[in-house]
C-alpha positions as CSV (number, residue, x, y, z in Angstrom):
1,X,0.0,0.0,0.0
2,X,3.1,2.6,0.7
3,X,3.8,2.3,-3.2
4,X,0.3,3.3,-3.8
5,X,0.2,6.4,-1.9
6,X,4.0,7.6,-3.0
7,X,2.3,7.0,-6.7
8,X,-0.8,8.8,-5.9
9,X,1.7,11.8,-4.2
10,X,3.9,11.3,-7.2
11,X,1.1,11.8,-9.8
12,X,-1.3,14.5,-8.0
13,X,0.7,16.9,-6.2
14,X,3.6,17.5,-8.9
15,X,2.2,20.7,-10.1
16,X,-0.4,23.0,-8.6
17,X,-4.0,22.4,-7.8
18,X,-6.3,23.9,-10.8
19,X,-8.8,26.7,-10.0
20,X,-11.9,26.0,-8.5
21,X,-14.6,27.8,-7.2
22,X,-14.1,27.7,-3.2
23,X,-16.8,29.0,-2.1
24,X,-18.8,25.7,-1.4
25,X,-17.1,22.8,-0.6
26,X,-18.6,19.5,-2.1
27,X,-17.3,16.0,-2.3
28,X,-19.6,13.9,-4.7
29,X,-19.6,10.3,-4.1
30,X,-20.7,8.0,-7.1
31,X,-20.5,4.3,-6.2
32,X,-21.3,0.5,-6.9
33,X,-23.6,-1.3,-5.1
34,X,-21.3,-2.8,-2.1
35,X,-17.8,-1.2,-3.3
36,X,-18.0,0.7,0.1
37,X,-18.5,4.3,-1.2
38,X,-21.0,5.2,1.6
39,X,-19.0,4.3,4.4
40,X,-15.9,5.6,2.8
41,X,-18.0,9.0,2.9
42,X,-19.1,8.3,6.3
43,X,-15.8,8.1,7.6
44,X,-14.5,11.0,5.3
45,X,-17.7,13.2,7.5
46,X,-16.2,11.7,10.4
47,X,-12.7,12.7,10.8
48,X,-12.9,16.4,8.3
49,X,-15.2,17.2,11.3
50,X,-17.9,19.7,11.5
51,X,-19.4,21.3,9.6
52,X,-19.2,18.6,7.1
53,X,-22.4,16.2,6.5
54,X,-23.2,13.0,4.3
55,X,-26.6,13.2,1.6
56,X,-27.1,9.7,1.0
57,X,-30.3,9.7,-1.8
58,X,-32.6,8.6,1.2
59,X,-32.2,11.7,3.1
60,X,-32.1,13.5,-0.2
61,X,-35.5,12.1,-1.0
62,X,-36.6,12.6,2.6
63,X,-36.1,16.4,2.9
64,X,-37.8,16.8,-1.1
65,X,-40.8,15.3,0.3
66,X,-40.7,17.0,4.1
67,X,-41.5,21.1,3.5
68,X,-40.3,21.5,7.3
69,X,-37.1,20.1,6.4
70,X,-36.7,21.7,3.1
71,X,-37.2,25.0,5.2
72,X,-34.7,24.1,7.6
73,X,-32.0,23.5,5.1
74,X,-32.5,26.4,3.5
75,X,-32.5,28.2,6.5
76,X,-28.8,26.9,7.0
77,X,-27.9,28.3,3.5
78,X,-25.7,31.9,3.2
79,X,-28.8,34.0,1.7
80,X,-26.2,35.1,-0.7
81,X,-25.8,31.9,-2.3
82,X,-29.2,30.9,-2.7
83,X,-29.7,32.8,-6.0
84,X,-26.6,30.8,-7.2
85,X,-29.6,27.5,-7.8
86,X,-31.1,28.8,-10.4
87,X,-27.9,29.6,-11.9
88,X,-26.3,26.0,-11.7
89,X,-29.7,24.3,-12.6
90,X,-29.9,26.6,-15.8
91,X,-26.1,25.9,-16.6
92,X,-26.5,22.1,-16.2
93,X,-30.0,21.7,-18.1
94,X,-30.9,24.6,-20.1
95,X,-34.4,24.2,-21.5
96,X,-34.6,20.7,-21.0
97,X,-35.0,21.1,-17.1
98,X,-38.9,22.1,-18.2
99,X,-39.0,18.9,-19.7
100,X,-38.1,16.7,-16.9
101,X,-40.9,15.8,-14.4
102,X,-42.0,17.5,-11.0
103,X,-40.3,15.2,-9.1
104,X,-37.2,15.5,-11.1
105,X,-37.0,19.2,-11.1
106,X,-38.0,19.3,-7.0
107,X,-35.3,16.2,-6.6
108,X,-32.8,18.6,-8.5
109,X,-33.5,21.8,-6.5
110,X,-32.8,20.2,-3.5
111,X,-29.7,18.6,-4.8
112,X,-28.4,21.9,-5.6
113,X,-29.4,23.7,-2.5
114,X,-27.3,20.8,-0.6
115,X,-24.5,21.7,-2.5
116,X,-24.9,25.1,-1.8
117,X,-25.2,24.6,1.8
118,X,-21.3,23.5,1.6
119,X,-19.1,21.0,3.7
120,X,-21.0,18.5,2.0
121,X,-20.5,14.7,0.3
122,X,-23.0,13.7,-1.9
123,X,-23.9,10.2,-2.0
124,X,-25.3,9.0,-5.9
125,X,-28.2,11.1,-7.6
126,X,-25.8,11.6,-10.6
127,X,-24.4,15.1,-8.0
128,X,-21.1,15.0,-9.7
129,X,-23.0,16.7,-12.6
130,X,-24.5,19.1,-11.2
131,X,-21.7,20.3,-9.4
132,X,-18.6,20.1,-11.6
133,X,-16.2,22.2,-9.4
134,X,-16.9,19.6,-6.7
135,X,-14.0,17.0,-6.0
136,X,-15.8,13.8,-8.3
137,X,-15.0,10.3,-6.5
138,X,-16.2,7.1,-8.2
139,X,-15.5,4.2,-6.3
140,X,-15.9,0.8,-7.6
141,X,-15.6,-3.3,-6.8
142,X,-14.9,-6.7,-8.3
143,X,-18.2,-8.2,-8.3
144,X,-17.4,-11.7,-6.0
145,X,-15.9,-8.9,-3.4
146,X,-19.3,-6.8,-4.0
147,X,-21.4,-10.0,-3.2
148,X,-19.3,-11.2,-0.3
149,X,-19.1,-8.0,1.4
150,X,-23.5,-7.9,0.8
151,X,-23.7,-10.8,2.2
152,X,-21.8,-10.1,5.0
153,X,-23.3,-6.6,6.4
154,X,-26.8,-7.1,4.4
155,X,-27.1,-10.7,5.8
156,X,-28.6,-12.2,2.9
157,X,-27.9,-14.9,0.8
158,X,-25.4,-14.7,-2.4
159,X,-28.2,-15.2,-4.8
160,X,-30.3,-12.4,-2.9
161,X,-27.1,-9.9,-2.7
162,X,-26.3,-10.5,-6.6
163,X,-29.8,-10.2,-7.8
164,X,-29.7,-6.8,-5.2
165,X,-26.7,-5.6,-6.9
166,X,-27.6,-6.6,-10.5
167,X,-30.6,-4.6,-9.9
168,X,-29.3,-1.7,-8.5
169,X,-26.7,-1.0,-11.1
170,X,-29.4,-0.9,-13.7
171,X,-31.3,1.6,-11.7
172,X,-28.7,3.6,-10.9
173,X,-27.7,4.2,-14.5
174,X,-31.1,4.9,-15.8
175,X,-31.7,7.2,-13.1
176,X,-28.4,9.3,-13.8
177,X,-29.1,9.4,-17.7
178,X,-32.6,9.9,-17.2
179,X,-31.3,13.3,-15.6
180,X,-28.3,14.1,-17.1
181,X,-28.1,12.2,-20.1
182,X,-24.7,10.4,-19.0
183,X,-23.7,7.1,-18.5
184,X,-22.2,8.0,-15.2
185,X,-19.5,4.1,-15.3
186,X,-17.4,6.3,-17.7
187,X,-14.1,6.9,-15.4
188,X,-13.6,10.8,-17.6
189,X,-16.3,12.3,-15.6
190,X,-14.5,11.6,-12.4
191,X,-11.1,13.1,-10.2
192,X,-10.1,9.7,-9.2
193,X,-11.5,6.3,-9.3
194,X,-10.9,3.8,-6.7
195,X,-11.5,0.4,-6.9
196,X,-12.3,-1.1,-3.4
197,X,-11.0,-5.0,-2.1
198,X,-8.1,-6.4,-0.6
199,X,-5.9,-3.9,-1.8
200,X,-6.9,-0.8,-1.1
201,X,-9.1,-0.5,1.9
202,X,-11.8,2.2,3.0
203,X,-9.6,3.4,5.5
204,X,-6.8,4.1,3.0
205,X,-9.6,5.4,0.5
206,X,-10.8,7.9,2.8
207,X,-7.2,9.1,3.9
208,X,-6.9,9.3,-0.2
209,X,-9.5,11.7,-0.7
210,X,-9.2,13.8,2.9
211,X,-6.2,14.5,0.9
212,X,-7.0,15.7,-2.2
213,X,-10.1,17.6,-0.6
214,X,-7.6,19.4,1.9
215,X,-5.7,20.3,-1.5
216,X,-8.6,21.8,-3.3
217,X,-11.0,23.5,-1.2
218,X,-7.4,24.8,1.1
219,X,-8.9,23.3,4.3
């Protein structure tokens, strides 16, 4: 593993960071079903500290159907940001965002208000493409380590973990091109890709991307 990280130091801290725009903070999580992206994240939340917070899709889709809690996370938002929405929303979708269902659009809005909210990692939903400034992870799994390591925290059976995981990768790439119109698998829309297993554990994936995240938003 010490090659690994004198590679990784090696290949993305030889010349300086590019430009972003600093002023929100975002780490966007895309993952396979059991490649441990959502701990990863969880662990990431854990040791950056306050005022950094996971948005796994569930609690995404809890606050766009809770008008309290949509309040309450706009509420948390710099006023001055929150004309910046309509902006990013516009940028990404142009006149095909009045094409796209209710739910889609609401889904969307509060996607983008997350973002703006800052200090936050965005689990799934396609967020990478919304929020192109924001530090892109993908992280990725053999499929027998997938299954064994469903099987192990899911407590399910191998066929019932592959059929869960066979499923889910076909729903997550029709929802992500049903929205964006990308197949979010191809590794150019991402920073870094990080294939999960024996080798690289999610300890030394979140150290990986603590990292680069200390690098680009200068924290």
């Amino acid at each position: 593993m010490e090659k690994f990280y004198k590679f990784f130091r090696k290949s993305f801290f030889r010349t300086s960071p590019p430009k972003h725009n600093n002023s929100y903070p975002i780490i966007t999580i895309s993952r396979e079903m059991g490649s441990g992206g959502k701990s990863t994240a969880n662990l990431i939340a854990s040791q950056l500290g306050e005022p950094w917070k996971v948005y796994d899709h569930e609690y995404i889709d809890k606050i766009a159907k809770d008008k309290k809690l949509e309040e309450k996370l706009v509420a948390s938002i710099d006023p001055k940001r929150l004309p910046l929405a309509d902006i990013i929303i516009a940028k990404t979708f142009g006149k095909r965002f009045s094409r796209l269902s209710g739910y889609q659009r609401h889904l969307i809005k509060i996607m983008t208000l997350v973002g703006l909210k800052g200090h936050t990692i965005i689990l799934g939903r396609g967020a990478n493409f919304l929020f192109p400034n924001s530090l892109k992870i993908r992280f990725v799994c053999q499929m027998d380590q997938r299954i064994i390591w469903q099987m192990t925290y899911e407590h399910i059976s191998r066929g019932e973990a592959e059929k869960r995981i066979n499923v889910s990768d076909i729903e997550r790439k029709e929802f992500v091109h049903s929205l964006f119109n990308h197949n979010h698998c191809r590794a150019y829309h991402y920073d870094l890709v990080i294939r999960t297993g024996s080798d690289i554990t999610v300890e030394e994936s979140a150290n990986v991307i603590i990292e680069l995240a200390k690098r680009r938003f200068k924290i």
